[in-house]
N, C-alpha and C positions, 0 to 999 in steps of 0.2 A: 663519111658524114651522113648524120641522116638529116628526114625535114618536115618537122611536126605535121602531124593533120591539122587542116584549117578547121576549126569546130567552128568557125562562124562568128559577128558579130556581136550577136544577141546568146551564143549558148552559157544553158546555165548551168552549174555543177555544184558541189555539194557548199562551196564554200558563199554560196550566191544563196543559196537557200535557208545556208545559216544566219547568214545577212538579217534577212525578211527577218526569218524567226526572234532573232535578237532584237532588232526594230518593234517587232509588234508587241512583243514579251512587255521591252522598256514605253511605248506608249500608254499600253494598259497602266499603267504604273503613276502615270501623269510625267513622264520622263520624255525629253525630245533628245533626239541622236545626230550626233555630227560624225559622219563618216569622213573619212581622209584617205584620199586615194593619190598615190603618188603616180608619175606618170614622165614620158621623159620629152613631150613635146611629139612625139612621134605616133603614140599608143596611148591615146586617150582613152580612160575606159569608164568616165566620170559619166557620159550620155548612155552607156549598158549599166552602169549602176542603179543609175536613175530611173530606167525603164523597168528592171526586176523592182525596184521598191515601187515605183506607181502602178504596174502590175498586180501588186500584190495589195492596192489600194491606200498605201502610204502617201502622206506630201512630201516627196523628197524633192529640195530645190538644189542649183546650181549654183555657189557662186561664182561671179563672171570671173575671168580675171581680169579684164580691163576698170573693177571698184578698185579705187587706190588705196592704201593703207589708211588714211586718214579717216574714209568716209563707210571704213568697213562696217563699223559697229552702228554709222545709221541705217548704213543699208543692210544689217540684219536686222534692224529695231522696225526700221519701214513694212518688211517683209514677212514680219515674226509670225504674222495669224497666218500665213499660208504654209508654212513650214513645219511639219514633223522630222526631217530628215534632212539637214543641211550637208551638202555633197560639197566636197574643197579641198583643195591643195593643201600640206601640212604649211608648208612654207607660206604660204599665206597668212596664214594667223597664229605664228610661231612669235611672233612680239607681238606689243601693242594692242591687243585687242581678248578680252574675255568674250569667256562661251557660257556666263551664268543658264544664259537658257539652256542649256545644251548638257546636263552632265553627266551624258553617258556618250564617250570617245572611240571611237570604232578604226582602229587603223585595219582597213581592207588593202592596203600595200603598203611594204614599208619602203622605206624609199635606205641611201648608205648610210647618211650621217645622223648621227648618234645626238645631235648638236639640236637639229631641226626635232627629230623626235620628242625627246627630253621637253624642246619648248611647246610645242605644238600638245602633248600630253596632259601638260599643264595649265590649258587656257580656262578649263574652266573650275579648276582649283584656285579660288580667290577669293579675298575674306568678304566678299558681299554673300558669296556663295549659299546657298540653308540647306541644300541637298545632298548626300552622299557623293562624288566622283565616282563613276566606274570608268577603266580604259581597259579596253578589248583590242587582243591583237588576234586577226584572221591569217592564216595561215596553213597549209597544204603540208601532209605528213609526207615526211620521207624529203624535206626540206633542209635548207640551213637553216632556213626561219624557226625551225624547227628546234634545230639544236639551240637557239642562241634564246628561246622563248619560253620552256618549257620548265 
């Protein structure tokens, strides 16, 4: 058995930097990005995301998870001016709630089920919608993600 080096926190690597670069790309652009980071309760890595994007001089915000389904889409409507980079759980806003601001979808982890992607992918593909969708999957070579993405 072996047992990973601890890289830290905050370390960044290539896929953290593709991040940025994709963020600032679609800013320029007049596009705002909703990154989705799946995570299992354990390995939160939603407050180092956030850090490499505000780092890099982006507004990446959190949503909490304690906003209840209901009150999501006011409390992105509340929050909308401060926000280039909306950080969130996929399962989060896999029903019930569009991401028109939002249409460019960044899954920086994918989480197993096929079910919650699919929904989550599609939040801000909606006929109010006037912008193109892009959905972006981040992902490390020499993966499964790899083979299943590619």
């Amino acid at each position: 058995m072996t047992q990973p080096a601890d890289l830290g926190e905050h370390h960044l690597d290539g896929k953290d930097r593709r991040l940025v670069e994709i963020c600032q790309a679609e800013l320029k652009q007049g596009r705002r990005c909703c990154v989705y980071v799946s995570f299992t309760g354990k390995h939160d890595v939603r407050p180092k995301v956030q850090k490499v994007l505000t780092d890099a001089g982006l507004r990446a915000v959190i949503m909490p998870d304690t906003v209840q389904p209901i009150a999501r889409e006011d409390w992105i409507a509340k929050h909308l001016d401060e926000i280039d980079v909306l950080i969130v759980h996929p399962k989060r806003v896999m029903t019930g709630l569009d991401l028109i601001a939002f249409p460019t979808l960044i899954f920086y982890q994918l989480g197993y089920s096929t079910h919650v992607l699919r929904q989550a992918s599609a939040r801000a593909r909606r006929p109010t919608q006037t912008k193109p969708c892009k959905v972006v999957f981040l992902y490390y070579r020499g993966t499964i993600q790899k083979r299943h993405w590619r």
